[in-house]
GUVODREN-244199 format. One record per residue: residue number from 1; x, y, z of N, C-alpha, C, O in turn; residue in three letters. Coordinates in nm, 3 decimals. Example, Ala and Ser with C-alpha at 12.3 -4.5 7.8 and 13.67 -1.06 7.14 Angstrom:
BEGIN
n=1; n.x=1.319; n.y=-0.569; n.z=0.780; ca.x=1.230; ca.y=-0.450; ca.z=0.780; c.x=1.320; c.y=-0.330; c.z=0.780; o.x=1.424; o.y=-0.332; o.z=0.846; res=ALA
n=2; n.x=1.285; n.y=-0.225; n.z=0.708; ca.x=1.367; ca.y=-0.106; ca.z=0.714; c.x=1.290; c.y=0.003; c.z=0.787; o.x=1.341; o.y=0.114; o.z=0.804; res=SER
END
This chain:
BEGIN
n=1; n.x=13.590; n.y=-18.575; n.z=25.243; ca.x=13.622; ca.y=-18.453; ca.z=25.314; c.x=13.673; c.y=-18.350; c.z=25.215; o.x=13.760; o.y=-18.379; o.z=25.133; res=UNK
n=2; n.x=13.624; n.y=-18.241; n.z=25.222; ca.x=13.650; ca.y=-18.103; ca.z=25.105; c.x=13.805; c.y=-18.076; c.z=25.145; o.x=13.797; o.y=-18.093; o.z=25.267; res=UNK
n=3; n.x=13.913; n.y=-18.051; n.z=25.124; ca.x=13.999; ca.y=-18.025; ca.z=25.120; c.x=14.086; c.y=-17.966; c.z=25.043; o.x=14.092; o.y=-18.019; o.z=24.932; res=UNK
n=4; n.x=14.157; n.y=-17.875; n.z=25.059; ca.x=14.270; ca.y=-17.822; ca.z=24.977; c.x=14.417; c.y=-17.824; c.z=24.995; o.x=14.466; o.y=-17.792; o.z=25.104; res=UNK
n=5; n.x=14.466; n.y=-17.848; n.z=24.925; ca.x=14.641; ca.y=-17.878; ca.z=24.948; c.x=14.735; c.y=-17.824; c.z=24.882; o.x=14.722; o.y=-17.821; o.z=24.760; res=UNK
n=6; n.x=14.816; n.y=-17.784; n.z=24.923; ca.x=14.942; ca.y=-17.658; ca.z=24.862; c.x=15.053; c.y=-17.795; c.z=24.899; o.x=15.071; o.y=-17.888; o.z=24.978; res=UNK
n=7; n.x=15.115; n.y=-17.723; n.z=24.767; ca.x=15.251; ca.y=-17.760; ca.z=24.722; c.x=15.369; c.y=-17.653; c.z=24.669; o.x=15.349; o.y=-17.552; o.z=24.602; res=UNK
n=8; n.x=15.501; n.y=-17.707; n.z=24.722; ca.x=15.622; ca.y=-17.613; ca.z=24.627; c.x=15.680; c.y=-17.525; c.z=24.700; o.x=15.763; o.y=-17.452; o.z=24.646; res=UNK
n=9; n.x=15.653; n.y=-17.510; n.z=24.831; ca.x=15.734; ca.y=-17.431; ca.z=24.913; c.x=15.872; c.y=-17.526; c.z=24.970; o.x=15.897; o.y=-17.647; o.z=24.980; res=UNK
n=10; n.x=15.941; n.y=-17.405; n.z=25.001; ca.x=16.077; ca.y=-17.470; ca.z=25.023; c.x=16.173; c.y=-17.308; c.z=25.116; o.x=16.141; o.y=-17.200; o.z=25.168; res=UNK
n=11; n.x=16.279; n.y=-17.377; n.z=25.093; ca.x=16.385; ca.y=-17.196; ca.z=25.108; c.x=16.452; c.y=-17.206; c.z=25.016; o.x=16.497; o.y=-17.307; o.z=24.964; res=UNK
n=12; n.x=16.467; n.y=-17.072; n.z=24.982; ca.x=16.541; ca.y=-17.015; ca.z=24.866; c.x=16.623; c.y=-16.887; c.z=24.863; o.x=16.559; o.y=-16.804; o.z=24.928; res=UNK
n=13; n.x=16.736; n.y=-16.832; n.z=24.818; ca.x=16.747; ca.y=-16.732; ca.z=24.817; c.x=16.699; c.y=-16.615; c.z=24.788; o.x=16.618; o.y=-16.615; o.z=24.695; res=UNK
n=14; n.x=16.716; n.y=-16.536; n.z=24.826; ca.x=16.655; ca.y=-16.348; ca.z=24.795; c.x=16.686; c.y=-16.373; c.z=24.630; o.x=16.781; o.y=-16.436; o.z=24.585; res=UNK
n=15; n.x=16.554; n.y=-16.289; n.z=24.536; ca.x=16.564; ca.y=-16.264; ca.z=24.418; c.x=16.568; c.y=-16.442; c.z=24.340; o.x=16.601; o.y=-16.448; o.z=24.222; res=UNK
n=16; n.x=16.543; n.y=-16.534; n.z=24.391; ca.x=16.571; ca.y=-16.651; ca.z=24.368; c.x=16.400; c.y=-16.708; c.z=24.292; o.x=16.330; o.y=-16.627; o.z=24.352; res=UNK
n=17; n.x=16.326; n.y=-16.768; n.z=24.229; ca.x=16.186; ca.y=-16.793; ca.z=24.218; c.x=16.134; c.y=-16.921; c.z=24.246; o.x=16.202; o.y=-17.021; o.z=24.224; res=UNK
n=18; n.x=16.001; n.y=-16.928; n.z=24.301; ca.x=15.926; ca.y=-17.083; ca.z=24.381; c.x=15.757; c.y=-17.076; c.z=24.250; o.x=15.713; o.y=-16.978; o.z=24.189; res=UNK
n=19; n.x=15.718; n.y=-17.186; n.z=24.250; ca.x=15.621; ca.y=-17.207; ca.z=24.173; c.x=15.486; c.y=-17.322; c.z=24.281; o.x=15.495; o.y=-17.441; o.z=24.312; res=UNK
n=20; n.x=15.413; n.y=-17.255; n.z=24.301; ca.x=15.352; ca.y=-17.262; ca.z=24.427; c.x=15.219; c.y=-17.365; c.z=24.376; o.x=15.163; o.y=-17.333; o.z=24.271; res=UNK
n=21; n.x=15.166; n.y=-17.496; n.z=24.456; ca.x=15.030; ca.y=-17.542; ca.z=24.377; c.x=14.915; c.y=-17.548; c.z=24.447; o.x=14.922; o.y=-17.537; o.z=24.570; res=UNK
n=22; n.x=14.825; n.y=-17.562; n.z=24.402; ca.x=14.718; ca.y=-17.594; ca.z=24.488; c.x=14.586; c.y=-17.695; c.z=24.449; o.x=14.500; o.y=-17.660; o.z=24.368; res=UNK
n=23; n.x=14.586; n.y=-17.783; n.z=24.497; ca.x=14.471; ca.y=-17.874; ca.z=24.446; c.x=14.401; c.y=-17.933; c.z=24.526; o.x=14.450; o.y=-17.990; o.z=24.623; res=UNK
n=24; n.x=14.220; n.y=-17.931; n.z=24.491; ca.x=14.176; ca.y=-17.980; ca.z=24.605; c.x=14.154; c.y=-18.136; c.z=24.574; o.x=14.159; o.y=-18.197; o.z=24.467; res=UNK
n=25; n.x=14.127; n.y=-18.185; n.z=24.719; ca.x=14.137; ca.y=-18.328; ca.z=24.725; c.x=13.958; c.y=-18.369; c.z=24.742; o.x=13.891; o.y=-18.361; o.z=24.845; res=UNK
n=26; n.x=13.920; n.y=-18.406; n.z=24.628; ca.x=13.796; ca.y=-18.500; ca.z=24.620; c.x=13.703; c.y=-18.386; c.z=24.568; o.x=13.595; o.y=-18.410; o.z=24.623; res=UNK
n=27; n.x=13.688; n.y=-18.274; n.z=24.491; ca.x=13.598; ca.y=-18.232; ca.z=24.445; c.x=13.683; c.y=-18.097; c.z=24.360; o.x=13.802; o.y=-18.064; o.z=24.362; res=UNK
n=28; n.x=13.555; n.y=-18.035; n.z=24.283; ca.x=13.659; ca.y=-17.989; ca.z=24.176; c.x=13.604; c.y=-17.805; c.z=24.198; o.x=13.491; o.y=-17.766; o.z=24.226; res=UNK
n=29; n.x=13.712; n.y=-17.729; n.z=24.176; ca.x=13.673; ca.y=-17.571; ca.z=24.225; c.x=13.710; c.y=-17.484; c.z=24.082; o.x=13.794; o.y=-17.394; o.z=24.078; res=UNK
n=30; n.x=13.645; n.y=-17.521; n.z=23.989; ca.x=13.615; ca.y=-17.455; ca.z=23.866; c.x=13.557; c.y=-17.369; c.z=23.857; o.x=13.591; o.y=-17.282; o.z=23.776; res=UNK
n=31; n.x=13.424; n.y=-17.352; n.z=23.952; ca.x=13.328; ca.y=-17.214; ca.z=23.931; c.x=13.338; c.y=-17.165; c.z=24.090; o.x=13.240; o.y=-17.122; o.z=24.151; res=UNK
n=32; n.x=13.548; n.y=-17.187; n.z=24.180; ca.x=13.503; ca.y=-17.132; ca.z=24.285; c.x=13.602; c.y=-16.993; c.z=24.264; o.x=13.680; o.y=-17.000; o.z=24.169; res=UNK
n=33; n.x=13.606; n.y=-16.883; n.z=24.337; ca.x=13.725; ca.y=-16.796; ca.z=24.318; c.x=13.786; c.y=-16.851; c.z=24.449; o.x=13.748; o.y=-16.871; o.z=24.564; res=UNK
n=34; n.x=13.946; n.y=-16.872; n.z=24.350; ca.x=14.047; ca.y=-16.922; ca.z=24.416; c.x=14.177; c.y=-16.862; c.z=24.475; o.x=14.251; o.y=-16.822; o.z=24.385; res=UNK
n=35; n.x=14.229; n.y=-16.842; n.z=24.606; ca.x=14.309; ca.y=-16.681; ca.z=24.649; c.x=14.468; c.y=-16.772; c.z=24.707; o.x=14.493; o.y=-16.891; o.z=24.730; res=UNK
n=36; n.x=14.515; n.y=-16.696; n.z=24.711; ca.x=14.677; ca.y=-16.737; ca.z=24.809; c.x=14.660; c.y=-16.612; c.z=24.896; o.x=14.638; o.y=-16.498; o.z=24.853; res=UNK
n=37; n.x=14.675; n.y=-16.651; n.z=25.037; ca.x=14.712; ca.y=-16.573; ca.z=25.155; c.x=14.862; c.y=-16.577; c.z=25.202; o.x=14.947; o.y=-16.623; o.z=25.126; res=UNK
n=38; n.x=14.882; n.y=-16.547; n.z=25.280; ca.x=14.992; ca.y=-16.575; ca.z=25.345; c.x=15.028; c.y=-16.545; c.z=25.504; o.x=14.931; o.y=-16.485; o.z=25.552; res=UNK
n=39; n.x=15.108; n.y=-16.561; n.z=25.583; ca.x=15.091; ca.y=-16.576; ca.z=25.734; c.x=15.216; c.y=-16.550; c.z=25.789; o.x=15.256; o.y=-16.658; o.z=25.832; res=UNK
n=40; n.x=15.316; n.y=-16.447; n.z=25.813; ca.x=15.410; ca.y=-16.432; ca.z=25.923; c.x=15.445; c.y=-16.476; c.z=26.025; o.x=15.347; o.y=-16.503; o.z=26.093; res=UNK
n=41; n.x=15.575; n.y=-16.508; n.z=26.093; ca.x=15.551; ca.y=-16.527; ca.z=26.250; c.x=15.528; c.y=-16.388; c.z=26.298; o.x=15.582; o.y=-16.284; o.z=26.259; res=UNK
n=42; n.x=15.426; n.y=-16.409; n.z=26.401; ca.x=15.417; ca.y=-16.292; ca.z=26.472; c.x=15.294; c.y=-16.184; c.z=26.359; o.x=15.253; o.y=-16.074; o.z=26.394; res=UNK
n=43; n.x=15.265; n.y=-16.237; n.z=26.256; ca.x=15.187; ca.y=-16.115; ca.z=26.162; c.x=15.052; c.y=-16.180; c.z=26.130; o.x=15.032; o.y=-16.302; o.z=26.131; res=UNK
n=44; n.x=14.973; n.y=-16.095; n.z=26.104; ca.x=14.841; ca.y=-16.122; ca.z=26.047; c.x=14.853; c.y=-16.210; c.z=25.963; o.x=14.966; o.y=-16.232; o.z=25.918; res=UNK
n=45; n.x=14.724; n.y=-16.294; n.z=25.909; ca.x=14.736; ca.y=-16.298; ca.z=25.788; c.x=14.688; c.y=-16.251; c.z=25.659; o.x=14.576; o.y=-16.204; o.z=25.680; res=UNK
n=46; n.x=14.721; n.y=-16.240; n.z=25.525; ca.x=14.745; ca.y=-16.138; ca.z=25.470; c.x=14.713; c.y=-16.161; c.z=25.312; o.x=14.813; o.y=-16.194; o.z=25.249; res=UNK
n=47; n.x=14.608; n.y=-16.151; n.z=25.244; ca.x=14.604; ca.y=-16.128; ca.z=25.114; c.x=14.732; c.y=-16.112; c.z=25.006; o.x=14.812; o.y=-16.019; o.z=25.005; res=UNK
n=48; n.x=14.730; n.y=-16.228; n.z=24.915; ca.x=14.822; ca.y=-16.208; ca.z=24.808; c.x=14.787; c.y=-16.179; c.z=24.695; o.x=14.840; o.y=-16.094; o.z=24.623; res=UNK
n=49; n.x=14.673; n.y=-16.262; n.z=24.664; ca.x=14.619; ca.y=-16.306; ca.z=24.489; c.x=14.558; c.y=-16.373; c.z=24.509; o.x=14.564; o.y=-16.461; o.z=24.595; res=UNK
n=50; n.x=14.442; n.y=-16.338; n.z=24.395; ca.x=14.321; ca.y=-16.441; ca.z=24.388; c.x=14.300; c.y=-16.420; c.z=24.233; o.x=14.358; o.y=-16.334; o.z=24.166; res=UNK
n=51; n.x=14.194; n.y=-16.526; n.z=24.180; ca.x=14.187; ca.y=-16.507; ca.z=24.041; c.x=14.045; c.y=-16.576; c.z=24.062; o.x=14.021; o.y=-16.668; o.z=24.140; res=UNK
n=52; n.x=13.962; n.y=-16.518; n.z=23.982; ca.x=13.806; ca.y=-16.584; ca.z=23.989; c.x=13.814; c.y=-16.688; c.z=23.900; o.x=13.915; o.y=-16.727; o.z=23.840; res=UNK
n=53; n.x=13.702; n.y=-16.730; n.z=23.894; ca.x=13.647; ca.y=-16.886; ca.z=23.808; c.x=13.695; c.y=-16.886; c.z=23.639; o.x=13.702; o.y=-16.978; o.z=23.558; res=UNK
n=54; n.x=13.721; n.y=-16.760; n.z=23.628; ca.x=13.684; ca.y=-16.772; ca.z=23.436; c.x=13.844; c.y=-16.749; c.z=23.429; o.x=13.901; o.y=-16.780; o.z=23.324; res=UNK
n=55; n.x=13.927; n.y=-16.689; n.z=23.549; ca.x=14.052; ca.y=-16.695; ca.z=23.536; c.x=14.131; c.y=-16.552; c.z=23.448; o.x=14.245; o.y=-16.521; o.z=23.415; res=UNK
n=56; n.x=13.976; n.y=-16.485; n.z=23.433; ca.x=14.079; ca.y=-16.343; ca.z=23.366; c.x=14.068; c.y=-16.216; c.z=23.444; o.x=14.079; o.y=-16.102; o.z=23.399; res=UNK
n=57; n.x=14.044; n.y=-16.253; n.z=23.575; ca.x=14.077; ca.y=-16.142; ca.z=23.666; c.x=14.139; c.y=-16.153; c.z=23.745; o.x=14.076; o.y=-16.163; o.z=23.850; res=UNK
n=58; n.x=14.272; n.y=-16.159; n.z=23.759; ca.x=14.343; ca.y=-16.161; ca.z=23.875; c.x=14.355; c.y=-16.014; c.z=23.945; o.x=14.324; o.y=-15.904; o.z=23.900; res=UNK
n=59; n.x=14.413; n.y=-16.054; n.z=24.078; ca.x=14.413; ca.y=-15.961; ca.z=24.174; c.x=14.536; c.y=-15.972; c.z=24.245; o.x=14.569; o.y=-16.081; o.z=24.291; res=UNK
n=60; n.x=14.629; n.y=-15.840; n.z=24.264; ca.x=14.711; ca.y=-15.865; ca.z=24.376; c.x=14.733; c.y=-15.749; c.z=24.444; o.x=14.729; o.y=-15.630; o.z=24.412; res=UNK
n=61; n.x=14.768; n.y=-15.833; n.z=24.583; ca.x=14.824; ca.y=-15.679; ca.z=24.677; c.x=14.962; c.y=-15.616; c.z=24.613; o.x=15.050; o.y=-15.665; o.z=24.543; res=UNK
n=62; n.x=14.946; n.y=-15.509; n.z=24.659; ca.x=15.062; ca.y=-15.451; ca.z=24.643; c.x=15.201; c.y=-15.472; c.z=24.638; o.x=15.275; o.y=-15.435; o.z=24.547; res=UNK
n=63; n.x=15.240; n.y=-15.546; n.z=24.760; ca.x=15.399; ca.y=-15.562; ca.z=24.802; c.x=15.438; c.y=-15.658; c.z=24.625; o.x=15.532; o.y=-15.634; o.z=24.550; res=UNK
n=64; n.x=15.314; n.y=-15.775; n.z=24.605; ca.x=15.384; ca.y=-15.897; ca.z=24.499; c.x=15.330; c.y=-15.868; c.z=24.357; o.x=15.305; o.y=-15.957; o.z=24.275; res=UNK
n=65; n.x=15.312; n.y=-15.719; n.z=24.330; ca.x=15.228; ca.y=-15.685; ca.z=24.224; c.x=15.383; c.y=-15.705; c.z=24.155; o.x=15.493; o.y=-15.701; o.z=24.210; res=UNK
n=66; n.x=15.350; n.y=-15.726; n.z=24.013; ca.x=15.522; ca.y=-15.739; ca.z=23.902; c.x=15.596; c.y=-15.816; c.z=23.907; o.x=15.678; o.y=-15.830; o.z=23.816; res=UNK
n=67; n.x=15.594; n.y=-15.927; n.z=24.065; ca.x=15.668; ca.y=-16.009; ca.z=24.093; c.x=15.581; c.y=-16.164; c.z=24.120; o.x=15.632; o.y=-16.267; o.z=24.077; res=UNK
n=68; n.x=15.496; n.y=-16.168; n.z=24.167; ca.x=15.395; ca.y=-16.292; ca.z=24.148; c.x=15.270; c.y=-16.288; c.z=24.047; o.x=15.193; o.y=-16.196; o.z=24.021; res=UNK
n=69; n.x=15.276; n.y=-16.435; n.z=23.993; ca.x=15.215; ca.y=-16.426; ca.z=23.904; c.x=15.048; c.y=-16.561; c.z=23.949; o.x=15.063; o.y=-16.682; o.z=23.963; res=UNK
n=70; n.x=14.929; n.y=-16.495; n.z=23.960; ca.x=14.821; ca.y=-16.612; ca.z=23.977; c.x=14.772; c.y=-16.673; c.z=23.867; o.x=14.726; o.y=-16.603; o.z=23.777; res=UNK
n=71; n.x=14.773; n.y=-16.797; n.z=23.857; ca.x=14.681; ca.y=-16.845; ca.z=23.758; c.x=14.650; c.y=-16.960; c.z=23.800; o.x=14.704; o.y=-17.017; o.z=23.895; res=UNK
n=72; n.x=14.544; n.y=-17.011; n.z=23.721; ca.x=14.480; ca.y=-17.133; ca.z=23.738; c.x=14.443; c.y=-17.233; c.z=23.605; o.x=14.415; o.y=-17.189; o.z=23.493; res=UNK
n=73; n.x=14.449; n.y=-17.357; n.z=23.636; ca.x=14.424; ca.y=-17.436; ca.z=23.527; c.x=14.282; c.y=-17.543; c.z=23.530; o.x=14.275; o.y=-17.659; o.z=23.572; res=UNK
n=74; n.x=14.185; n.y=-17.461; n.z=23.473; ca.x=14.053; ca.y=-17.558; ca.z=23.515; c.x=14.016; c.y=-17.704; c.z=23.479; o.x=13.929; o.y=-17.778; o.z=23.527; res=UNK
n=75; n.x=14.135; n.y=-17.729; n.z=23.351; ca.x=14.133; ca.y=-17.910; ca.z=23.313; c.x=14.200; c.y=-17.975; c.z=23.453; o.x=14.135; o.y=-18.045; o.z=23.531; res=UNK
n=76; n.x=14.286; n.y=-17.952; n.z=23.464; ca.x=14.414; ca.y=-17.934; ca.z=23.608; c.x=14.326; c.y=-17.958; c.z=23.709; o.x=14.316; o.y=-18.062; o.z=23.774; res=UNK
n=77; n.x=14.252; n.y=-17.839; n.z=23.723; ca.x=14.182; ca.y=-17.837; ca.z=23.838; c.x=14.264; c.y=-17.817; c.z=23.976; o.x=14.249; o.y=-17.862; o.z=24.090; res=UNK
n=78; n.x=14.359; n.y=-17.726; n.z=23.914; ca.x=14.481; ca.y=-17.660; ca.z=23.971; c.x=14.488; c.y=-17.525; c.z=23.987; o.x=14.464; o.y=-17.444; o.z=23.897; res=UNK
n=79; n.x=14.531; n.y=-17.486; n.z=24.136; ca.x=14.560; ca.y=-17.357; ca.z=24.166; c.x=14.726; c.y=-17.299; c.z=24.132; o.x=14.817; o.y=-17.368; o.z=24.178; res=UNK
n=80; n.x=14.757; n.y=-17.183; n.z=24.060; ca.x=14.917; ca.y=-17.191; ca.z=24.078; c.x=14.964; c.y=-17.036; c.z=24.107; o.x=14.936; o.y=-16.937; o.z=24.039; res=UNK
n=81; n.x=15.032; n.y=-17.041; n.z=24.207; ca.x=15.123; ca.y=-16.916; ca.z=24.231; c.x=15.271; c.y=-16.891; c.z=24.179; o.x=15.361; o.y=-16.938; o.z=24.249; res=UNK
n=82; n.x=15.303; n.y=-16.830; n.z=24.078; ca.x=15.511; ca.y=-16.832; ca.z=24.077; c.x=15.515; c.y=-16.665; c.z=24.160; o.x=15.464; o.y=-16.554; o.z=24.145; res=UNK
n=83; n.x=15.583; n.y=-16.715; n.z=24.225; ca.x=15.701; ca.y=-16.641; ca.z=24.268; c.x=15.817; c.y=-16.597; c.z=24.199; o.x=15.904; o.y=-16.681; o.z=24.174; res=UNK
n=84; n.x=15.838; n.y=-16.433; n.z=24.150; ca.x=15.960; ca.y=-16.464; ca.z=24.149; c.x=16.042; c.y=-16.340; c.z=24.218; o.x=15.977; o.y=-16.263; o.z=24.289; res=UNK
n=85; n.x=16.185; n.y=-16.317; n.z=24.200; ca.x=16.222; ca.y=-16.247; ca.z=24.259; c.x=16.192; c.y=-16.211; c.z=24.371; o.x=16.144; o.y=-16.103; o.z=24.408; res=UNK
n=86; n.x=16.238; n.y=-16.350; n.z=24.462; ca.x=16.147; ca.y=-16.320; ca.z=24.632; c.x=16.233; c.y=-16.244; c.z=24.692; o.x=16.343; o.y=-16.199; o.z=24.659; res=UNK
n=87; n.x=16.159; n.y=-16.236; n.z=24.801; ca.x=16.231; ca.y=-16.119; ca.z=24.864; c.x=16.230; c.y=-16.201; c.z=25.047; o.x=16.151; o.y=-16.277; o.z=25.103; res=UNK
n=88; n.x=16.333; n.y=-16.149; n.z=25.082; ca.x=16.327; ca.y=-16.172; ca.z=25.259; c.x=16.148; c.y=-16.190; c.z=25.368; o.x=16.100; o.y=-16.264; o.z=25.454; res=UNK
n=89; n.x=16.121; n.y=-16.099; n.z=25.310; ca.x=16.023; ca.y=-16.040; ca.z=25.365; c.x=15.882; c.y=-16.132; c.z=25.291; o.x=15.777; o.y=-16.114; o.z=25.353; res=UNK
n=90; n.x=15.873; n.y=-16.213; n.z=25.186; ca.x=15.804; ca.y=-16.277; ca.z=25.138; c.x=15.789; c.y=-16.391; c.z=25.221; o.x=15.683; o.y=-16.450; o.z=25.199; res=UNK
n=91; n.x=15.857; n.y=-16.441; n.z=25.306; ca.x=15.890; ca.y=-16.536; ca.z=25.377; c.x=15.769; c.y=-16.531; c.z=25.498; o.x=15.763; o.y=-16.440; o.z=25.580; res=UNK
n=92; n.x=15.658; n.y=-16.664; n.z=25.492; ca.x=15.530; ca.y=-16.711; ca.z=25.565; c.x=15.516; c.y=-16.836; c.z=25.512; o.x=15.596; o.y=-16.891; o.z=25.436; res=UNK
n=93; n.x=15.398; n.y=-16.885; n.z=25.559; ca.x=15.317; ca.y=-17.004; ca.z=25.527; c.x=15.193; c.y=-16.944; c.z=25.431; o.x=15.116; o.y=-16.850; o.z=25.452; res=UNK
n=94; n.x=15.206; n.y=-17.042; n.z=25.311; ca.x=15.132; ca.y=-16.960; ca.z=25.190; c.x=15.004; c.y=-17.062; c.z=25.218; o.x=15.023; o.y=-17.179; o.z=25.249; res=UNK
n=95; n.x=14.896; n.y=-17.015; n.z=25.207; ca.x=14.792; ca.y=-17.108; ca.z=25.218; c.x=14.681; c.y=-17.054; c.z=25.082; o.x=14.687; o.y=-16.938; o.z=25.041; res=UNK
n=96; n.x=14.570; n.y=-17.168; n.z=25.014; ca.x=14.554; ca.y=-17.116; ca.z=24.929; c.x=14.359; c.y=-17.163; c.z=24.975; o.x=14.323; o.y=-17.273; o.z=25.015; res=UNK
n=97; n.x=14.269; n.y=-17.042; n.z=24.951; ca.x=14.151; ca.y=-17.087; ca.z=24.973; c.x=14.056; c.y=-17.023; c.z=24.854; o.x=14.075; o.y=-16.932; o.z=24.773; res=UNK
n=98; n.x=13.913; n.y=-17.142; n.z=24.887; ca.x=13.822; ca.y=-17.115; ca.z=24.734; c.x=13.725; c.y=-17.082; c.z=24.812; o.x=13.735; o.y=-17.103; o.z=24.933; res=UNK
n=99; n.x=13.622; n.y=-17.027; n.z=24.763; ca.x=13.481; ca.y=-16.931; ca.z=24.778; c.x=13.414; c.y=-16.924; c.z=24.678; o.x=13.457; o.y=-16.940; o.z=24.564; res=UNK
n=100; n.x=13.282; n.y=-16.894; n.z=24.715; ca.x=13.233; ca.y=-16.901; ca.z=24.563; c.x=13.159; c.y=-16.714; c.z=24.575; o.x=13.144; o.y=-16.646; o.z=24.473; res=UNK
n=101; n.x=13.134; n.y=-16.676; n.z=24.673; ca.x=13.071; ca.y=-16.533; ca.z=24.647; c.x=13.175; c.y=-16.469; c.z=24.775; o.x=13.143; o.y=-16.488; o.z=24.893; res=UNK
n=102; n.x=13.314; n.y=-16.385; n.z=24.736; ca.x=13.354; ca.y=-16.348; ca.z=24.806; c.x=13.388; c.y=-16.163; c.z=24.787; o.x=13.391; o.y=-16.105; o.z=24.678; res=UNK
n=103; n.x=13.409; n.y=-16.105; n.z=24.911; ca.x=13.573; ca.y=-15.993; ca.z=24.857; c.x=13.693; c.y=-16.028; c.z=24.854; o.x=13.767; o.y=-16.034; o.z=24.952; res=UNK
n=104; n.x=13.724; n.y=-16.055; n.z=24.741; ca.x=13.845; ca.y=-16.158; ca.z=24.716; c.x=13.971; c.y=-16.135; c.z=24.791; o.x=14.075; o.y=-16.199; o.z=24.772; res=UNK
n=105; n.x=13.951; n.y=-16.013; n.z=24.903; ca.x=14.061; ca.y=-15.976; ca.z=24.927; c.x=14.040; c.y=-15.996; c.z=25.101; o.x=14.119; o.y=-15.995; o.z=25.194; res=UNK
n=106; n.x=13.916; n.y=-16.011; n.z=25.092; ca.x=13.836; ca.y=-16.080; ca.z=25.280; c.x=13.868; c.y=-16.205; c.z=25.281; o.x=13.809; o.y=-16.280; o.z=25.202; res=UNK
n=107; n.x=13.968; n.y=-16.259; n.z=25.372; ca.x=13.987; ca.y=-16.388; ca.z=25.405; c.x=13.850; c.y=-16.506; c.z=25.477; o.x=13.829; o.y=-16.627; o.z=25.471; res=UNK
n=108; n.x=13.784; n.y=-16.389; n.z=25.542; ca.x=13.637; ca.y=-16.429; ca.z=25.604; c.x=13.561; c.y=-16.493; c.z=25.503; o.x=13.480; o.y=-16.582; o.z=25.529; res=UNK
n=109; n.x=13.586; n.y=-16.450; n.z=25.387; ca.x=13.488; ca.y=-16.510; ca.z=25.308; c.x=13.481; c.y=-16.631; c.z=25.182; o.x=13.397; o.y=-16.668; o.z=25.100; res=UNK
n=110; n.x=13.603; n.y=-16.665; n.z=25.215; ca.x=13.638; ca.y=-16.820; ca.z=25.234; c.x=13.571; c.y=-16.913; c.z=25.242; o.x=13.506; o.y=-16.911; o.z=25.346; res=UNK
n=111; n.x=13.547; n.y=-17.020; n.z=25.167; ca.x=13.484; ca.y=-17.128; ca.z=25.202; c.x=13.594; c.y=-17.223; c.z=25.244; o.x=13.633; o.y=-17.216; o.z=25.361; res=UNK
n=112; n.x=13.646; n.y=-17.306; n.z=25.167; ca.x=13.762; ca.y=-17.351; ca.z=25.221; c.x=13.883; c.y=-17.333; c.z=25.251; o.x=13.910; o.y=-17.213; o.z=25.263; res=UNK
n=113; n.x=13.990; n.y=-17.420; n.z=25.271; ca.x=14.130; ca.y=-17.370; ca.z=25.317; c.x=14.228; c.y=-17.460; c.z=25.296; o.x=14.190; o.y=-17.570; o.z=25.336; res=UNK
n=114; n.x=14.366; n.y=-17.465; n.z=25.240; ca.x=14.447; ca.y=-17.603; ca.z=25.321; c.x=14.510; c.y=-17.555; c.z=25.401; o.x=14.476; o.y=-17.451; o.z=25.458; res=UNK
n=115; n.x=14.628; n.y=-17.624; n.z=25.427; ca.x=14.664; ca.y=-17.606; ca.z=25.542; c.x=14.805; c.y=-17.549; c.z=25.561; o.x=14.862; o.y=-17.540; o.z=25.670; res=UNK
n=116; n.x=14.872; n.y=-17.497; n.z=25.401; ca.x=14.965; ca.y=-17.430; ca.z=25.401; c.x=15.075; c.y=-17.523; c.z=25.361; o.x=15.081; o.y=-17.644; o.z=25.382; res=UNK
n=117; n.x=15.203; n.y=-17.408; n.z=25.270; ca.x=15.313; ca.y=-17.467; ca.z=25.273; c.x=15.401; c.y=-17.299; c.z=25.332; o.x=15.364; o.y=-17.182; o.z=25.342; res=UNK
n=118; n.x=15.526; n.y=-17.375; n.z=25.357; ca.x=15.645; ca.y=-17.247; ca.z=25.429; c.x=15.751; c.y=-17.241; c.z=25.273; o.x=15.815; o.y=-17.323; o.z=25.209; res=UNK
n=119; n.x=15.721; n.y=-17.095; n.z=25.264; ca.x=15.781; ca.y=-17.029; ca.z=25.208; c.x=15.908; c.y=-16.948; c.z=25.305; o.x=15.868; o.y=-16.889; o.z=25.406; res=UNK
n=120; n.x=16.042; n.y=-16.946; n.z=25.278; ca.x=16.131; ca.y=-16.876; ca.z=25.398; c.x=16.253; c.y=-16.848; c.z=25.248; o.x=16.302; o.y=-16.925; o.z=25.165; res=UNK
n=121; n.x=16.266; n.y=-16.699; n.z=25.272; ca.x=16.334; ca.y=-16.654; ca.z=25.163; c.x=16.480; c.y=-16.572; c.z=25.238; o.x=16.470; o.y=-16.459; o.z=25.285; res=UNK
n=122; n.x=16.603; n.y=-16.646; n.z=25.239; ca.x=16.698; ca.y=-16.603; ca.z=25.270; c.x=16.802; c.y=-16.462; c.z=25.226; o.x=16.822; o.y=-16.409; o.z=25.117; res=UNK
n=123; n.x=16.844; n.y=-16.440; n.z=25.332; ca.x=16.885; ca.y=-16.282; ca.z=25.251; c.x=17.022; c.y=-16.317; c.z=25.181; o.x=17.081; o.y=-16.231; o.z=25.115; res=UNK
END
């Protein structure tokens, strides 16, 4: 079964930093572009960062631009998000998905998904 799995969420304080993972289970996403979303109660969900296959284009929205950092490790075969300096408002379920022909910033265009970890950032 294709699967993906996040690790490293927890609670933490405001301005405090989390180091976020992602790895899939039984096959390997080297030539996929690989993204972190994220999910509110009550809110959409919502584009964070993505970084394509070769790993030298990252992308981020706005709110975590200066403060999260995407990268990936293709020996690893590892997805990784740090966090730092979180903020209140950073606080969702981070989920991390691969694609291979996407708009990295269209969740639709997704191939896979896991199933999230909770990020909750205290004030």
């Amino acid at each position: 079964q294709v699967r993906l799995v996040e690790s490293g969420g927890g609670l933490v304080q405001a301005g405090a930093s989390l180091k976020l993972s992602c790895k899939p289970s039984g096959w390997i996403f080297n030539y996929y572009t690989v993204a972190w979303f994220r999910q509110a109660p009550g809110k959409e969900r919502e584009f964070v960062a993505a970084i394509e296959w070769s790993g030298d284009r990252p992308h981020y929205a706005e709110p975590v631009k200066g403060r999260f950092i995407i990268s990936r490790d293709n020996t690893e075969n590892t997805l990784y998000l740090q966090m730092n300096r979180l903020k209140p408002e950073d606080t969702a379920v981070y989920s991390c998905a691969a694609g291979t022909s996407v708009d990295v910033f269209n969740s639709d265009d997704y191939d896979y998904w896991g199933q999230g970890t909770q990020v909750t950032v205290s004030s």
